[in-house]
Every structure is written in C-alpha cells, then in structure tokens.
C-alpha positions in Angstrom: -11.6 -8.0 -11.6 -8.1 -8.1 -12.9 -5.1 -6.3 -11.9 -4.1 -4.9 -15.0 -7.6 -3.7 -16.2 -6.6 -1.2 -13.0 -3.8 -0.5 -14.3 -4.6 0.3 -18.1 -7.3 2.4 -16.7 -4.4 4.2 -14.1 -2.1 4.5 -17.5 -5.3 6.1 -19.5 -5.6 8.6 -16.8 -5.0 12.3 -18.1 -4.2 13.5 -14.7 -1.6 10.5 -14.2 -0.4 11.2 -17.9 0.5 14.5 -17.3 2.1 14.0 -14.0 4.2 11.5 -16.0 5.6 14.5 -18.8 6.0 16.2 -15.4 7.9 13.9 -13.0 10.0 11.6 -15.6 12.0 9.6 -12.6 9.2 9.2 -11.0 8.0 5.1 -10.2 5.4 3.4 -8.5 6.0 2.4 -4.7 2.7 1.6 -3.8 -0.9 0.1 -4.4 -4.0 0.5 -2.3 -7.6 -1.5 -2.9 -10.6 -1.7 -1.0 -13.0 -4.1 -2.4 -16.0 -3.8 -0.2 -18.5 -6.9 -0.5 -21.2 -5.7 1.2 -21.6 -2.3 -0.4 -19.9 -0.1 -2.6 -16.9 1.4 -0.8 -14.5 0.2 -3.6 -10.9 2.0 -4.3 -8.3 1.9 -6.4 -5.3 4.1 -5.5 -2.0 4.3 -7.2 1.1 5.8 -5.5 4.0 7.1 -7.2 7.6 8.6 -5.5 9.2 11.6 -7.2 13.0 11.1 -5.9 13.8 14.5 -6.9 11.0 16.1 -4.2 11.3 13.2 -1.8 7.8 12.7 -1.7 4.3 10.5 -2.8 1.6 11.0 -4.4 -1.5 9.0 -5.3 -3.4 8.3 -8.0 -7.4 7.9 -6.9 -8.6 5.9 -9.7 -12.3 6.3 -8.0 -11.8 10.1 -7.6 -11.1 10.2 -11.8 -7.6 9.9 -11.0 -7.7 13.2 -8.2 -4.0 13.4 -6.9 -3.5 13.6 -3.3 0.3 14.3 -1.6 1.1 11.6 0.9 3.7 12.5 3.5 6.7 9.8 4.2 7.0 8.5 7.7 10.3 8.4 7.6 13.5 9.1 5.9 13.5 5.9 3.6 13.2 5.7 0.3 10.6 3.4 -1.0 10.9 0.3 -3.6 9.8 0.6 -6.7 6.9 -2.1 -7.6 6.5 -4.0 -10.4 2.4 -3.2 -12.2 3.2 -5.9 -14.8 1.0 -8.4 -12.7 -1.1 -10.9 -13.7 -3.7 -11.8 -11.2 -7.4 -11.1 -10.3 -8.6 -10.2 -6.8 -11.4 -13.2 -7.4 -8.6 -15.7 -7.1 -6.7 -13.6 -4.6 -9.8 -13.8 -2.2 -10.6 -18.1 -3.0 -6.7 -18.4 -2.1 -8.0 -16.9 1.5 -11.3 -18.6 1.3 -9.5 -21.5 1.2 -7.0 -20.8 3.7 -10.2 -19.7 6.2 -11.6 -22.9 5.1 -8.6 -24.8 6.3 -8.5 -23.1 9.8 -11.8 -23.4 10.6 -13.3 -20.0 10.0 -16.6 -19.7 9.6 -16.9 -15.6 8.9 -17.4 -14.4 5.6 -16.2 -11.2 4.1 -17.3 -8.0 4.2 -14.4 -6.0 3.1 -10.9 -6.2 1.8 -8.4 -3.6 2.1 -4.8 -4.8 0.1 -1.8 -2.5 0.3 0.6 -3.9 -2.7 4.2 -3.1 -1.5 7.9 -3.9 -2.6 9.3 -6.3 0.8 12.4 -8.3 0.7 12.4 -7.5 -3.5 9.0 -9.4 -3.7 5.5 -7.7 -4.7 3.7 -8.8 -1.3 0.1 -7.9 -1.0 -0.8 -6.5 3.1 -4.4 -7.3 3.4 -6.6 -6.3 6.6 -10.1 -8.7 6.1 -13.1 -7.5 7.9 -15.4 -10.4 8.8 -18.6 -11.0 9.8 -18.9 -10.8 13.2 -16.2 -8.5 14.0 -13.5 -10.7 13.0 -10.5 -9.6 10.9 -7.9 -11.1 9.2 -4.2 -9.7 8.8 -2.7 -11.8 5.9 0.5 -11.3 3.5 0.8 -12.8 0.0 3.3 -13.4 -2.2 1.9 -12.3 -5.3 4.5 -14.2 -8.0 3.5 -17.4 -6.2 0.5 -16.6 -5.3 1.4 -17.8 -2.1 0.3 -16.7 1.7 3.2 -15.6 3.9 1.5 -14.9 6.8 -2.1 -15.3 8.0 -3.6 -14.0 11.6 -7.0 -14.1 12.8 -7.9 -11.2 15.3 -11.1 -9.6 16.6 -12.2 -6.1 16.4 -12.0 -5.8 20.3 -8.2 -7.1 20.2 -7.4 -4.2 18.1 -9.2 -1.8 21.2 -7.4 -3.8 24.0 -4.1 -2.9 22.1 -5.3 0.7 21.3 -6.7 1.4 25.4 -3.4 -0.6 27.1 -1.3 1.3 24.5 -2.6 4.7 25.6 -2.5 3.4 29.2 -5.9 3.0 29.8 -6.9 -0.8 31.1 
C-alpha cells in the first residue's frame, strides 16, 4: 500500500477536517503503522501537535479517524514531518528482506510496527519487526533515500533479560 493513499484518506477524514478549522497551527509530528502479516491487526495513526495547548493528538485512521490525546514525555517540542512521501510499505519491507537476506536471517515476518518521526531534520522511519520464532528486528530508515541507518537483530527473551535485570530481578 502506498503512503499517500494513507494520507488522502487521513485528509478526507471529517473528524481530522474539523480538528483542522479548529487548531490552524497545528502540524503533524508523528506517524504510527502496524502492518500485521499474519492477521489483521493493521493501523494507521496520524499524530498532530497543537503548539498553542502543548499537546498531541492522534488521528486513528482504523477507528474512522477516533481522536485520542497523547501526553508528551517531556518538555520538548516535537518536529514537524513532512506527509508529502512517496513510498509504499511493499518496497519498505523487500529493502529489509533484503537486508535479512544479507545477514543471514532466516525468520519471516509476522508484524511490522513503523513510527515515522522528524530526527536530525530527516523523516526516519523506527520499525520494531516481529519474526518467526521470537525474533525481532529494531531497524531505522532513511525514508528520502530509502536507505537503512540502523539494523539490530534481538530475541524476544533479550527484551525480558533487560526488562527482569532492569527491575532488579536476575
């Protein structure tokens, strides 16, 4: 699927439409998708920062466009991201086929979750893979280039070690 069929349908939106005659200054900071391969968990959300409030909210495309508050975790004020992106999540997930091929990984995906963020003034799309097996993947791409920043290979059960040692239990 494309990127800016999301996005059309996001603009379309009556809720988003009238949060936009509402909230003028407000841009987005923020895109979350789940693309679920193995069943049909699939999500689009859209975040936007009012300045004027200080604070998110999100767009679930799935949920017919249902706002939902998001509280900031900090002072900071988020980027604003560019939504005038060409790309499709089918080429976004051969560019980590590949890259899985390359390293030897013999998984295959279950579930994507992306997180589409303004970092060091590029649009860089945070992915968590879910594997077969219990296997993730913790990858960053440059989406201009189309490039992969960073890509890490973990298990499920490295996540727990971190969580128990973390809350002092070994």
């Amino acid at each position: 699927m494309n990127f800016q069929f999301y996005v059309e349908k996001f603009f379309e939106n009556n809720n988003f439409k009238k949060f936009q005659k509402e909230n003028p200054n407000a841009f987005p900071c923020s895109c979350f998708f789940v693309i679920d391969k193995k069943g049909k968990d699939n999500k689009q959300h859209f975040d936007y920062f009012i300045p004027s409030q200080k604070k998110i909210v999100s767009f679930e495309l799935e949920e017919q466009g249902k706002k939902s508050p998001i509280d900031l975790l900090e002072d900071k004020i988020p980027s604003e991201i560019d939504l005038d992106q060409d790309f499709n999540f089918e080429d976004i997930e051969k560019l980590i086929l590949k890259k899985m091929e390359k390293e030897n990984i013999k998984n295959k995906i279950e579930k994507m979750l992306f997180s589409m963020q303004k970092i060091d003034n590029k649009n860089i799309f945070g992915g968590t893979i879910f594997l077969s097996m219990m296997g993730l993947l913790q990858i960053q791409i440059d989406i201009k280039s189309k490039k992969i920043l960073s890509f890490e290979k973990k298990s499920f059960f490295d996540i727990i070690k971190f969580s128990r040692k973390k809350d002092g239990i070994n």
